[in-house]
N, C-alpha and C positions, 0 to 999 in steps of 0.2 A: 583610820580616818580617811585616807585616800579613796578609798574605796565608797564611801558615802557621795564624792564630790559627781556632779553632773558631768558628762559628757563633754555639752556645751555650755558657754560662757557669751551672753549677751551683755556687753556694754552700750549701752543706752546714753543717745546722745540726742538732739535736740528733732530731727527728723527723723528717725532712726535708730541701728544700731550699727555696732561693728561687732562680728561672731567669732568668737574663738572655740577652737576645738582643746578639750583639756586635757592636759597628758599625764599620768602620777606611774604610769608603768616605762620608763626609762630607768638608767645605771646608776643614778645619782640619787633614784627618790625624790626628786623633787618635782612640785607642780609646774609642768611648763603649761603657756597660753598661745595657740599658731593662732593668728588671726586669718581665718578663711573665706571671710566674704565681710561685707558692709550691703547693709539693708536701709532704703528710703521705703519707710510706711505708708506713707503719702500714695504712691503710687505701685506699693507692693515688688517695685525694680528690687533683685540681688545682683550685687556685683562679687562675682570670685574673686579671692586676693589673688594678687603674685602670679598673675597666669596659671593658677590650677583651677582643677575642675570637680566639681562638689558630688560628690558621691550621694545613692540617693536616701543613706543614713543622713547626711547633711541636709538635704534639702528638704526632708516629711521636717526635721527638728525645725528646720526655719521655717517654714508653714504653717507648724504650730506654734513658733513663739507669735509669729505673725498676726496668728489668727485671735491664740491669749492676748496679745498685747492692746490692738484693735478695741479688744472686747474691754480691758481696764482703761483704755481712754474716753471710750464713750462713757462706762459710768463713771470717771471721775468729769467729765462734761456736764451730767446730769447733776453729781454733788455737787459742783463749781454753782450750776445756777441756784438750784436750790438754798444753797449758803445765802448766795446775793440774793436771796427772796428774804430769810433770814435778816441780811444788814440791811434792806431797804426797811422791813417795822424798827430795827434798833433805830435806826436813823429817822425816822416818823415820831418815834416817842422820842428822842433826844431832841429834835425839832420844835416837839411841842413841851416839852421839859423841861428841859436844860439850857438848850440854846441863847448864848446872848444874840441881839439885836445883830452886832458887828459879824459874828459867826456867821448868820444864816446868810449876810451881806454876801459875803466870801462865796458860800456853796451854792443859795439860790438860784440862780441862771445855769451853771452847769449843771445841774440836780436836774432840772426842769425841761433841759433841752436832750439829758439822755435818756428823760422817760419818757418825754414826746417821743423822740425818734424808738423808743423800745416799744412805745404803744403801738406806734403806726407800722412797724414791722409784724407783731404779733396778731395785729386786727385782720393787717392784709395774708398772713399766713392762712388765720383761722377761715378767713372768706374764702379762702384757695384750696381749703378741707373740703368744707360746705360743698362747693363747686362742683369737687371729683367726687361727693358723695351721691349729688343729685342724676 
């Protein structure tokens, strides 16, 4: 079983990660975790832990999680909106369905002022297409 496990270990935190290199060939048999750097995505920064320095086994691996990682949050970006394309028809037909009078009281004004401001973002994006197309 050891021998299946990765190399590396990315714990995955809110900007980021923190990298551990994984150890299963020690006296004891057991999986140790050195944490060897912290990664902010955001701006692709590695910090080495502890004052050492990442070998360049370390660094292609974090490059590529980097690069995977990047690449899973723009498409969960993409399904994120898509969904909320999704709950804005449930919410259209629950609107014209279901909806008590008092309900729609509650939602109406928020509902209407984030589609405004989502139309007027998307109108000025698409004009901004157009622009660099012509």
């Amino acid at each position: 079983m050891p021998a299946d496990l990765p190399d590396y270990y990315f714990r995955i935190r809110e900007n980021g990660a923190f990298v551990f290199r994984v150890d299963t060939e020690n006296r004891h048999r057991r999986i140790e975790m050195d944490q060897i750097a912290a990664i902010n995505i955001k701006n692709g920064e590695v910090k080495a832990s502890g004052g050492r320095e990442l070998t360049q086994e370390d660094q292609d691996a974090i490059s590529n999680w980097i690069r995977d990682r990047r690449d899973t949050l723009a498409k969960r970006d993409i399904d994120d909106i898509l969904r909320a394309v999704d709950h804005l028809n449930l919410t259209a037909h629950w609107a014209q369905t279901r909806a008590s009078d008092e309900a729609l009281e509650q939602v109406t004004d928020a509902l209407l002022l984030a589609m405004h401001d989502l139309r007027t973002v998307l109108v000025r994006k698409k004009a901004d297409r157009l622009m660099k197309e012509e």
